[in-house]
C-alpha positions in Angstrom: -73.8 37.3 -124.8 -76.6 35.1 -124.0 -76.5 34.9 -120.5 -76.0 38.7 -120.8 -79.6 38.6 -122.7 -81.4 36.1 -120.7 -80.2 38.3 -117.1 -81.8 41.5 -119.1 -84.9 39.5 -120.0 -85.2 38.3 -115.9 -84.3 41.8 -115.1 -87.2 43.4 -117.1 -89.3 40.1 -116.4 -89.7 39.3 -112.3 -91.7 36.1 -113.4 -88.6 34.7 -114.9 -87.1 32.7 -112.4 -83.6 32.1 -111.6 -83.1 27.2 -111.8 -79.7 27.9 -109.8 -81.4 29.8 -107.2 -84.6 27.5 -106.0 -87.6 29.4 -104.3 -88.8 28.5 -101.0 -92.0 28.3 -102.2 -93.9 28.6 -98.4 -92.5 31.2 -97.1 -93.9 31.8 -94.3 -96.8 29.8 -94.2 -97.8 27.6 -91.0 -98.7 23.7 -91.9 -99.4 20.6 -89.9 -98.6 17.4 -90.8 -100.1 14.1 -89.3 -98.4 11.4 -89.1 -95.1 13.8 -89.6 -92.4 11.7 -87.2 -91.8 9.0 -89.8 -92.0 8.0 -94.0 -93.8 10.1 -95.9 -94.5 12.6 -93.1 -91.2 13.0 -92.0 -90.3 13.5 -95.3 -93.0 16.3 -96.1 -92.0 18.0 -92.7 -88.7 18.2 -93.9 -89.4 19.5 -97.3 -91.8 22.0 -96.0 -88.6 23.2 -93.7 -86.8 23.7 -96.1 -89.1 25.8 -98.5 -89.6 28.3 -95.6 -92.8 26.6 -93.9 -93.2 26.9 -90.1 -94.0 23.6 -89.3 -95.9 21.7 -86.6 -95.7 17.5 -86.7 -98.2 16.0 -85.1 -97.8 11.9 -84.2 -98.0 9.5 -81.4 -94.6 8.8 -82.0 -93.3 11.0 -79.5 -89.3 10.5 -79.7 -89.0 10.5 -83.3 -91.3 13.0 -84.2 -89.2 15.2 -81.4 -86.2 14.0 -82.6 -87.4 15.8 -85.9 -88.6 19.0 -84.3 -85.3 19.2 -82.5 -83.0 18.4 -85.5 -85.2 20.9 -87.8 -84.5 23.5 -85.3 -86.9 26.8 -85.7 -89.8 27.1 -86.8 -90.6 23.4 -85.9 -92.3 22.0 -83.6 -93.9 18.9 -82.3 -97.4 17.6 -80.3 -98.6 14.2 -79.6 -101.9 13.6 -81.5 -103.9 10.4 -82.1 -106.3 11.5 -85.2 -108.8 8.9 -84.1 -109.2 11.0 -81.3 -111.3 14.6 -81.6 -109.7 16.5 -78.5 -106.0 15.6 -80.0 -106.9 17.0 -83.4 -108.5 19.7 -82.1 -105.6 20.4 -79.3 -103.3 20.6 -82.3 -104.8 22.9 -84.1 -105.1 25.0 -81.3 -101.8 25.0 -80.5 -100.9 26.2 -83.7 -103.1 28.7 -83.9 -101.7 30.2 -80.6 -98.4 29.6 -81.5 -98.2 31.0 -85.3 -101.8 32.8 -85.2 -102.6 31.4 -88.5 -103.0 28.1 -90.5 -102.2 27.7 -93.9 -102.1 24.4 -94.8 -103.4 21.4 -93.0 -101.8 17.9 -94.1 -103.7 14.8 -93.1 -101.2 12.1 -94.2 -101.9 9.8 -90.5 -102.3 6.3 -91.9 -102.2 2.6 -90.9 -103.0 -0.7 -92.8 -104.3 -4.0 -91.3 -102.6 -6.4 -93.8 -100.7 -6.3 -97.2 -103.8 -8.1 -98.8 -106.3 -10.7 -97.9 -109.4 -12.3 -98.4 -112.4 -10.7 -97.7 -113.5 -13.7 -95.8 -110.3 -12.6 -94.0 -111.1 -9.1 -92.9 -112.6 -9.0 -89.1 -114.1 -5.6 -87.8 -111.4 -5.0 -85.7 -109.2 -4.7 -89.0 -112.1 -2.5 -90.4 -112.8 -0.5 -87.0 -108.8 0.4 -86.8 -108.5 1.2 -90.8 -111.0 3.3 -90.5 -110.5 5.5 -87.6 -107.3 6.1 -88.5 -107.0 6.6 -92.2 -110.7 7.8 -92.6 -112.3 9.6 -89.7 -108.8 11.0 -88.6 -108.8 12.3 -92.1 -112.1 13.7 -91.7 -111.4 15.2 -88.4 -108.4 16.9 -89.2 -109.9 18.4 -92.4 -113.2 19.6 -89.6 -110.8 21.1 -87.4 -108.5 22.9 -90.1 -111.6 24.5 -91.5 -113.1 25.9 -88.7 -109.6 28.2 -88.4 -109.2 28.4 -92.0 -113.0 29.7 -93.1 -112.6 33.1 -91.0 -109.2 33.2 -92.2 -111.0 32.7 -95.8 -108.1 30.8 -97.5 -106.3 27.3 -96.8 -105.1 24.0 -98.3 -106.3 20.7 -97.4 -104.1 17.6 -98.5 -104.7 13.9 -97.4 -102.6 11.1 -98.9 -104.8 8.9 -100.2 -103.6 5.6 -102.0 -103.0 4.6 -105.6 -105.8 1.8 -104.6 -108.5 4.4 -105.6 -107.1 4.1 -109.5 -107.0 0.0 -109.5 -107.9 -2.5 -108.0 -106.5 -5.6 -106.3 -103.3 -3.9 -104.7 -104.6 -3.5 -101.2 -106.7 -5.3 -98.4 -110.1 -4.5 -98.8 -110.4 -2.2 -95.5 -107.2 -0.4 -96.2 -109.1 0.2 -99.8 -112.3 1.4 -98.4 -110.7 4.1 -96.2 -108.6 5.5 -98.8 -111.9 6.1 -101.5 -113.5 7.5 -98.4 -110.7 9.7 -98.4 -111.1 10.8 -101.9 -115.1 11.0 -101.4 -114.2 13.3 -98.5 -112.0 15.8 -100.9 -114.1 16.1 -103.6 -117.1 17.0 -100.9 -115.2 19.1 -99.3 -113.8 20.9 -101.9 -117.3 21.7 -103.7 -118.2 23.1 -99.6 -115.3 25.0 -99.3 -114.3 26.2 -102.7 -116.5 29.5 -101.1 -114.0 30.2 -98.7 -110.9 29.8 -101.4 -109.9 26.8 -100.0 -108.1 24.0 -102.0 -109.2 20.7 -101.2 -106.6 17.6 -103.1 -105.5 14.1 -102.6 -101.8 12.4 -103.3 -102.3 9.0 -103.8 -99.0 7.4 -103.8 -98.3 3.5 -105.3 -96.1 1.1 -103.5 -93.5 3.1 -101.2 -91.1 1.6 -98.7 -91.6 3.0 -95.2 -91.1 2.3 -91.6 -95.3 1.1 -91.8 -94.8 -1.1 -94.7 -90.7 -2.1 -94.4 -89.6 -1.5 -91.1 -86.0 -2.8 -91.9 -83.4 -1.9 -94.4 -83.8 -5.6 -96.0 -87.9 -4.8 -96.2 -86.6 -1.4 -97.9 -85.2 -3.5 -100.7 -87.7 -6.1 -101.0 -90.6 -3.6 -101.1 -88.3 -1.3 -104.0 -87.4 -4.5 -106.0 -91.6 -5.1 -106.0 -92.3 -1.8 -107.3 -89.6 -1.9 -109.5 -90.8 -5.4 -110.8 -94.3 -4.4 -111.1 -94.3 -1.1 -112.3 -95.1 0.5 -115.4 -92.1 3.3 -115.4 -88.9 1.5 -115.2 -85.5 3.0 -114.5 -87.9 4.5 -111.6 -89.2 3.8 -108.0 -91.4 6.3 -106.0 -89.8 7.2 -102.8 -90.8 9.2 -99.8 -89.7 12.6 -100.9 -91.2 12.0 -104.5 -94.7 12.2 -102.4 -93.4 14.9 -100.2 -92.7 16.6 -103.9 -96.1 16.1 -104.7 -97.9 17.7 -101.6 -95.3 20.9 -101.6 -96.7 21.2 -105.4 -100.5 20.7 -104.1 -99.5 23.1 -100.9 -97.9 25.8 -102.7 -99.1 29.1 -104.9 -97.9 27.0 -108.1 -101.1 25.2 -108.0 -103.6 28.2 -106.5 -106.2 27.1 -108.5 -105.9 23.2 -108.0 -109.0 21.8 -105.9 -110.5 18.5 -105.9 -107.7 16.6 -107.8 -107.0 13.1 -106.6 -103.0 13.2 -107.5 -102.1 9.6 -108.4 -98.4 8.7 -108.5 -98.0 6.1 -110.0 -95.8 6.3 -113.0 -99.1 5.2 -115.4 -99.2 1.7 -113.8 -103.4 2.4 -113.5 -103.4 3.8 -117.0 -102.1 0.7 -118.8 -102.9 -3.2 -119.6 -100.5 -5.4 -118.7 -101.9 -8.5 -120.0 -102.9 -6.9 -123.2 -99.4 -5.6 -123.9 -97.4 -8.9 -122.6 -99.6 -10.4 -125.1 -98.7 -8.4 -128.2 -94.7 -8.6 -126.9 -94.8 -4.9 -126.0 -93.0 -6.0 -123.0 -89.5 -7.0 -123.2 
């Protein structure tokens, strides 16, 4: 009798959705992803696949991010890009454009890092100049170049995966920290520009996540976990690749069409609470 009533109810009521039969909630939208051929990206690109997204990966990682594209199959594709570099960026998004004749979401999740953490006395320019043009300008110039297609087209999403380091300090290198609040400058900006336009404009800022950059083996995969695990303020959990790639399908899709200018920290509270404080009360077991 009720699951008589409740298919009535979804019959009568479209906005009732069916949990045994997921939507693909991009269907048929065109996104690029930076950085797509490994961790996080890979992950996204996959997740985007699968909830009906054409997708183009862009990397300089040439034979996974193909090996991807090929084991995706349609309606995926790869280029080689360098985000540091203008003419790349901008050859991707041509591309695209040609190829789908539309861009609906542009995903600048490109990153590197120079060192786990360190000393400022430490940090040399070449660590800052490499930081930087990666996580920050390549940021920047993907969001320039998705813009320029996406004002005429007057609608778009932005995303950039920004870091957990913009909530608290102390967990990063201090260039790898600078780029990623320049990151989150650059949304907010850039959504208050191109709000007009109804664009969306957000951040995911992901705390500690095993991935080829930062555990390139399966024994660094299990180190890196039991850190997070150690560390972290919601226990019984640890943030994985697709939990980010969760994240941006959320910040990419209609469910959050009036989301813009939201720095999304993952981070299961660990920036929200004291530590010391609550170790000192016995809060802690």
């Amino acid at each position: 009798m009720l699951n008589t009533a409740f298919s009535e109810q979804k019959m009568s009521n479209p906005g009732i959705s069916s949990l045994a039969s997921p939507r693909r909630r991009l269907e048929g939208k065109v996104a690029i992803i930076t950085g797509g051929a490994s961790g996080i990206g890979a992950s996204t690109a996959r997740l985007f696949h699968e909830n009906g997204a054409k997708v183009v990966i862009a990397d300089i990682q040439d034979s996974l991010g193909q090996a991807i594209a090929d084991k995706l199959g349609e309606n995926a594709f790869y280029i080689h890009c360098d985000v540091s570099n203008e003419d790349d960026v901008s050859n991707v998004v041509d591309t695209t454009i040609s190829k789908h004749g539309k861009l609906d979401i542009m995903y600048n999740n490109a990153g590197v890092f120079d060192r786990p953490l360190g000393s400022i006395l430490e940090t040399t320019k070449s660590d800052l100049d490499l930081v930087v043009g990666v996580n920050l300008v390549g940021a920047l110039l993907g969001a320039k170049h998705a813009a320029r297609v996406m004002i005429p087209q007057r609608k778009g999403c932005i995303i950039f995966t920004a870091s957990a380091t913009t909530a608290v300090a102390g967990m990063a290198s201090h260039a790898y920290t600078a780029s990623k609040y320049g990151i989150v400058g650059l949304a907010k900006n850039l959504a208050a520009e191109l709000g007009q336009y109804s664009i969306r404009v957000n951040c995911v800022s992901p705390f500690i996540v095993a991935t080829p950059m930062s555990a390139p083996t399966e024994g660094d995969v299990q180190k890196v976990e039991a850190i997070s695990s150690a560390v972290g303020n919601l226990k019984g959990k640890v943030l994985k690749a697709e939990g980010v790639a969760q994240a941006a399908l959320y910040l990419a899709s209609d469910d959050a069409n009036y989301v813009s200018g939201v720095n999304l920290i993952l981070d299961g509270g660990f920036s929200i609470v004291n530590p010391t404080m609550m170790n000192a009360f016995n809060l802690v077991p």
